[in-house]
C-alpha positions as CSV (number, residue, x, y, z in Angstrom):
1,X,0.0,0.0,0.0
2,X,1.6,3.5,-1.2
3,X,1.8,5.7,2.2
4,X,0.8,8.7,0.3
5,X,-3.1,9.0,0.2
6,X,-4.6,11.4,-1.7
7,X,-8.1,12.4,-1.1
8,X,-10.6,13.3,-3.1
9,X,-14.2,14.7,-2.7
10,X,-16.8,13.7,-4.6
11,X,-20.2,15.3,-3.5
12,X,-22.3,12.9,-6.0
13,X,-25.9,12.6,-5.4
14,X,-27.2,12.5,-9.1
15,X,-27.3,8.5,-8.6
16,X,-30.0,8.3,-6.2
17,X,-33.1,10.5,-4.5
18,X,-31.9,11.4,-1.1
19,X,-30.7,14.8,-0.7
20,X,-27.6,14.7,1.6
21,X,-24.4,12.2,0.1
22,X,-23.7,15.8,-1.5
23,X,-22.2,16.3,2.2
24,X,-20.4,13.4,2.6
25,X,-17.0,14.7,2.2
26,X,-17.4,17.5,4.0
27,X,-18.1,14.7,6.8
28,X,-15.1,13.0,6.0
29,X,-13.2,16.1,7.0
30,X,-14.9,16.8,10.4
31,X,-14.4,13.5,11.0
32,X,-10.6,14.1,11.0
33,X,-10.4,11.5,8.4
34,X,-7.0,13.4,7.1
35,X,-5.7,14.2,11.0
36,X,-6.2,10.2,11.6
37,X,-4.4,9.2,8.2
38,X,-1.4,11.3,9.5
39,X,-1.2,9.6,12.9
40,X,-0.8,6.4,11.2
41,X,2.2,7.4,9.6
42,X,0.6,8.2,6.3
43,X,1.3,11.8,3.9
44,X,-2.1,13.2,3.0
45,X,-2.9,15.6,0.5
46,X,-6.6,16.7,0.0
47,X,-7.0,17.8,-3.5
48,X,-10.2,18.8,-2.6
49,X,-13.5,18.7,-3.9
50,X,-13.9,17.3,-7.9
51,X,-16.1,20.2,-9.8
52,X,-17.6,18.5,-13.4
53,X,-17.9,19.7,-16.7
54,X,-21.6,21.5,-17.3
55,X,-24.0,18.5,-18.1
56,X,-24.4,18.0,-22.0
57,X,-27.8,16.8,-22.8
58,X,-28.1,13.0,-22.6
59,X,-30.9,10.7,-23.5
60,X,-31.8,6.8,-23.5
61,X,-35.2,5.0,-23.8
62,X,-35.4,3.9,-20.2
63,X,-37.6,6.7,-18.8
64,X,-37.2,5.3,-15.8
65,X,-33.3,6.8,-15.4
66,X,-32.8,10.2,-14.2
67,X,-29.8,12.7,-13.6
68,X,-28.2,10.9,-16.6
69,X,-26.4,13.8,-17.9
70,X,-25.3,15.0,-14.7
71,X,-23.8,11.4,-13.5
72,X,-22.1,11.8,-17.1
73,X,-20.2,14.6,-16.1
74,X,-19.3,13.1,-12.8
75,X,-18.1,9.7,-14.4
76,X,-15.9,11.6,-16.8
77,X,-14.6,14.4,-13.8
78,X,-13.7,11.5,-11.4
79,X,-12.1,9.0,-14.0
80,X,-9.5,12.2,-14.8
81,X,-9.0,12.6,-11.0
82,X,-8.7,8.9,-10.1
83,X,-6.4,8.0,-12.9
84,X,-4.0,11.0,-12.1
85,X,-4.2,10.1,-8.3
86,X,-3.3,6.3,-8.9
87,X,-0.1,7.8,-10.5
88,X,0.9,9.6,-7.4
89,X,-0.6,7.8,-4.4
90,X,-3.3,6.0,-3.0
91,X,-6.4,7.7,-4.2
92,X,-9.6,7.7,-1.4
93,X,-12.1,9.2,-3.2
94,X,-15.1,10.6,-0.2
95,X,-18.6,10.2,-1.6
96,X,-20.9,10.7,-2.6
97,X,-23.7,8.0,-3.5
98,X,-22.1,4.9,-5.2
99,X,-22.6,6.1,-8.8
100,X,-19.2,8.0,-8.2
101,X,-17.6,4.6,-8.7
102,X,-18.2,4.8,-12.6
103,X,-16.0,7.1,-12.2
104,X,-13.2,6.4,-9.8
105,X,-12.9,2.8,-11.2
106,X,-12.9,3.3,-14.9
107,X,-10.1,5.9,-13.8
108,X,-8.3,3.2,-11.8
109,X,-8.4,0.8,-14.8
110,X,-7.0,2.8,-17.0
111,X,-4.1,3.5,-15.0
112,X,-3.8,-0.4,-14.3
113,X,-4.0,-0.6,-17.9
114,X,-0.9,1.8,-18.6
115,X,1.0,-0.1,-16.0
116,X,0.3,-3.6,-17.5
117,X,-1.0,-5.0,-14.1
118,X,-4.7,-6.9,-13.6
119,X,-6.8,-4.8,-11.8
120,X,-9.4,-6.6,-9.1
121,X,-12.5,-4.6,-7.5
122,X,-13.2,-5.8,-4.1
123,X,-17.3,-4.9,-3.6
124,X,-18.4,-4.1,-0.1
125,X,-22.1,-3.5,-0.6
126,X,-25.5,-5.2,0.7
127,X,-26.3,-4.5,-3.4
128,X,-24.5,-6.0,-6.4
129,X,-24.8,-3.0,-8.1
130,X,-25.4,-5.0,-11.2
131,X,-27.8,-3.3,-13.0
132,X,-27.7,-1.2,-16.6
133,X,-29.1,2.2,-18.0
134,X,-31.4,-0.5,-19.3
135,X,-32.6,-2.7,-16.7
136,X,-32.7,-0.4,-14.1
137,X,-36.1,0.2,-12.7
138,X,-35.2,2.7,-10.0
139,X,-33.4,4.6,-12.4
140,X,-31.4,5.2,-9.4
141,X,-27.5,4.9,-11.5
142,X,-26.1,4.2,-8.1
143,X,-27.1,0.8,-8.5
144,X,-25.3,0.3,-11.9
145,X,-21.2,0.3,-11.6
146,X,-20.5,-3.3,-11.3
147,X,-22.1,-4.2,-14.5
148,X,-20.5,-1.1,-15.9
149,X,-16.8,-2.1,-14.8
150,X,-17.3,-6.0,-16.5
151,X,-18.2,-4.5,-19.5
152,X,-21.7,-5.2,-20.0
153,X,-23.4,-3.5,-22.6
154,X,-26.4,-1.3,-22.1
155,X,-24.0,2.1,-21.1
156,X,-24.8,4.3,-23.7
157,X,-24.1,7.3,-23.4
158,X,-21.5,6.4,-20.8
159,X,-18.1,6.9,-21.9
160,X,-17.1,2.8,-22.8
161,X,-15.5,1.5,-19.8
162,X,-11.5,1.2,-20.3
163,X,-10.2,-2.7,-20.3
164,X,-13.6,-4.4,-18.6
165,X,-12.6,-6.2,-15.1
166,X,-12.9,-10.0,-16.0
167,X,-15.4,-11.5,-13.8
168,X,-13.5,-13.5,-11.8
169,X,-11.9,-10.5,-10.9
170,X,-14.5,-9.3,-9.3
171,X,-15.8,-10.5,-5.8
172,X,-19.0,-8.7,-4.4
173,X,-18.9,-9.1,-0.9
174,X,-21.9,-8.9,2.5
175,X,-24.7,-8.8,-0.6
176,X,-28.1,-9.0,0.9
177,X,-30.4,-7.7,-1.7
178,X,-30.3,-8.5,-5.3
179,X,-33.0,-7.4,-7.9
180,X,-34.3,-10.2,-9.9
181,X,-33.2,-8.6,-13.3
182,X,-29.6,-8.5,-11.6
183,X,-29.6,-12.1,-10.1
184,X,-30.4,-13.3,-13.9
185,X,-27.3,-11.3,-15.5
186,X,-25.3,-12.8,-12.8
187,X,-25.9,-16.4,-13.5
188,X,-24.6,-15.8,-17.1
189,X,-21.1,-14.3,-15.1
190,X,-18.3,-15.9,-13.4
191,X,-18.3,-13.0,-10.3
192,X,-17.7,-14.4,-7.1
193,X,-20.8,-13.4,-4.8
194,X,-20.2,-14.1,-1.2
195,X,-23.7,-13.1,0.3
196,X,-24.2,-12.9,4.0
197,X,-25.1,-16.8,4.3
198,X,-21.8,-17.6,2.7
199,X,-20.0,-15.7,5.4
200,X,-22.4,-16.9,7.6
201,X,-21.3,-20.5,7.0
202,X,-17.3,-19.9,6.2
203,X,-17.3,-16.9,8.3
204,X,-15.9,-13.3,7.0
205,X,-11.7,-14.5,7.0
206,X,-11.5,-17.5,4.4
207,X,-13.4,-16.1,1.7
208,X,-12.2,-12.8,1.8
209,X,-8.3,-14.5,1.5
210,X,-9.1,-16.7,-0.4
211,X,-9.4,-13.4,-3.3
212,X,-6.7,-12.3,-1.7
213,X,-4.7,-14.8,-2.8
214,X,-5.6,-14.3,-6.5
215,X,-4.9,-10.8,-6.3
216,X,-1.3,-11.6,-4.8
217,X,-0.8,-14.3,-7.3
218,X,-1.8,-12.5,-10.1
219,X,0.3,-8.9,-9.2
220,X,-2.8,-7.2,-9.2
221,X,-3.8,-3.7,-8.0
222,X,-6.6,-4.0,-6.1
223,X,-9.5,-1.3,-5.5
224,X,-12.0,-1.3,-2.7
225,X,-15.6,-0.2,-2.9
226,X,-17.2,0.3,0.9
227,X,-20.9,1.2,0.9
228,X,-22.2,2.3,3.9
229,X,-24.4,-0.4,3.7
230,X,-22.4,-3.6,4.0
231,X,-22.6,-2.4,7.7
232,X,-25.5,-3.6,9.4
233,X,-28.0,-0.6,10.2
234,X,-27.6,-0.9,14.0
235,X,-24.2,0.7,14.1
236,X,-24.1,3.0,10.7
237,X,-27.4,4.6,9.9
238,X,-26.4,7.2,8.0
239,X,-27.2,5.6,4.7
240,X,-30.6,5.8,2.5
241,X,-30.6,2.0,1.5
242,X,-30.5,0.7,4.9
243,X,-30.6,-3.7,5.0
244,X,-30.9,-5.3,8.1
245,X,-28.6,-8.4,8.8
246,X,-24.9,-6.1,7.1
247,X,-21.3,-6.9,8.8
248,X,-21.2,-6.5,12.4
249,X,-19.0,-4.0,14.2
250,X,-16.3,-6.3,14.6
251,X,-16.8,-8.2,11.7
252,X,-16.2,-4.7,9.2
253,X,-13.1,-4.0,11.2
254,X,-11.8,-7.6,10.5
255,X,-12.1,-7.0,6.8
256,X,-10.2,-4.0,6.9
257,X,-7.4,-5.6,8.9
258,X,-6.8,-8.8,6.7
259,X,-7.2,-6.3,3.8
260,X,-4.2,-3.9,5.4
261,X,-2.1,-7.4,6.2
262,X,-2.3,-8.5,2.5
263,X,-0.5,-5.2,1.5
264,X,-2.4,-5.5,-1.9
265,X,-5.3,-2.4,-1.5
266,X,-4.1,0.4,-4.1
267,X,-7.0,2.5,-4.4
268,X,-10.5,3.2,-2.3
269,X,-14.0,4.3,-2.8
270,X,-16.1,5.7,0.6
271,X,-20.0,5.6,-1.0
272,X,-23.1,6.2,-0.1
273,X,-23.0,8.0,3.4
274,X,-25.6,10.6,4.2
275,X,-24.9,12.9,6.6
276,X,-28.4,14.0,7.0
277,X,-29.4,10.9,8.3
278,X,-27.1,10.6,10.9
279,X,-26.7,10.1,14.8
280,X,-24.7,13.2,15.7
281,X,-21.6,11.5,13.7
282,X,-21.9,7.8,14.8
283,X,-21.7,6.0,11.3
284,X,-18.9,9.1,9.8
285,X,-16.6,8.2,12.7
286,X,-17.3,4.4,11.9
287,X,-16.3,5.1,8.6
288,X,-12.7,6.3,9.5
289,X,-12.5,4.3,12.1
290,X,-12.5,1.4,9.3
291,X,-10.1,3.6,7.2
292,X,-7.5,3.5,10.4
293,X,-7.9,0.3,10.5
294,X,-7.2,-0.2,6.4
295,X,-4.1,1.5,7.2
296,X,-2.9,-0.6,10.4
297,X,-4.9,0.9,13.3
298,X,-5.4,-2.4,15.9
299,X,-6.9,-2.4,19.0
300,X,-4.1,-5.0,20.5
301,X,-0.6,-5.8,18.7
302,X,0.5,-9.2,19.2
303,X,4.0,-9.6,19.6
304,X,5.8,-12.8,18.2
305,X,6.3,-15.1,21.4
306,X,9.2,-18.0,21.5
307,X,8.1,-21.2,22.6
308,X,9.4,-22.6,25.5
């Protein structure tokens, strides 16, 4: 992991109908998100907020979709930012609703691309995400990127996605609510989906390293997408798609910490939290708390002990 982290706002709310993710950088920043990077030995530097093109007109046959030409805009603003962050640090780019991650992933892949390395997308989400511009009821485009970043078609007017994410490299991880339209496109795809009753049966360690190990294997970068919402409700409400039965307390930090042992995460998405809907800062300083522990906050160091 690059100890330069370079954050980036991204006050996207064009993907779905709750007024508020426009804040959620701004949360970030109370929340001392930089202040706690820097006492884990990390440089920061906070580029700021991304500001997109004017929306050009934009129109498909699902009537469904709105804010089209807006999340355009966005997709194209953060791909520049992301693929010019990747070449000087670790990008975390604040959301924002999850549409951002059009964005912040196609610019990922095209760095990847340039470099000649695999690039893997490790999905934290009680939603696949799996929908297209097409098959989207909602209309809500936050509920789109993963079938954007494997290169399904249906993303007119989208700018094409740069060198589509092979399905197995892809694992979508604490799902808990799939649309039927997106549970038949993913039979037809090799993505691994570890819903909550796989890691209720093989617990949250072996599948997660399991991936790992792929990545490692393969020298892959490896860019991580945390909703809001793969945490249960209990402990981070500040999210407008709230799914009862998401990762545990302990269970979300875990994650973080086998992800910060592999060494592997090279880039990171923070989606979908709503400061409007929040307990006087409970799920923000959640978030970063799971940040610190990304970048090797532990609540107890274990020292190696001899035996004998």
């Amino acid at each position: 992991m690059n100890d330069r982290c370079i954050l980036i706002g991204a006050p996207v709310e064009s993907g779905q109908r709750y007024a508020g993710c426009l804040m959620g950088p701004a949360a970030y920043r109370a929340g001392k998100l930089p202040e706690t990077l820097i006492s884990l030995g990390r440089e920061v530097e906070d580029r700021g907020d991304v500001i997109p093109a004017p929306a050009r007109p934009a129109q498909i046959a699902n009537t469904a979709v709105h804010s089209l030409p807006e999340t355009i805009a966005w997709t194209e603003a953060l791909g520049r930012a992301t693929e010019r962050a990747m070449a000087d640090g670790f990008p975390i780019v604040m959301g924002g609703d999850h549409s951002l991650a059009l964005g912040s992933v196609a610019g990922v892949a095209r760095y990847a691309q340039e470099q000649g390395r695999p690039l893997f997308v490790l999905w934290l989400d009680a939603h696949t995400d799996f929908h297209t511009l097409e098959t989207t009821q909602s209309g809500n485009l936050h509920g789109t990127p993963v079938a954007y970043l494997a290169g399904k078609p249906g993303f007119d007017p989208l700018p094409p996605f740069p060198a589509p994410v092979p399905a197995e490299q892809i694992c979508l991880y604490g799902i808990r609510s799939i649309d039927p339209a997106e549970h038949a496109a993913l039979l037809e795809h090799d993505i691994q989906i570890n819903d909550m009753r796989v890691l209720d049966e093989k617990g949250i360690a072996a599948p997660l390293s399991a991936f790992l190990k792929r990545v490692k294997q393969a020298n892959g970068l490896l860019h991580v997408s945390l909703d809001v919402d793969f945490l249960d409700p209990a402990i981070a409400p500040a999210v407008g798609t709230t799914v009862p039965g998401g990762a545990t307390f302990r269970e979300a930090h875990l994650v973080m910490e086998l992800l910060h042992e592999s060494g592997l995460v090279s880039s990171l998405d923070l989606v979908e939290l709503n400061p409007f809907l929040d307990e006087r800062g409970r799920t923000t300083n959640l978030m970063v708390d799971l940040v610190a522990s990304l970048f090797g906050r532990k609540v107890f160091d274990r020292p190696t002990r001899s035996a004998g």
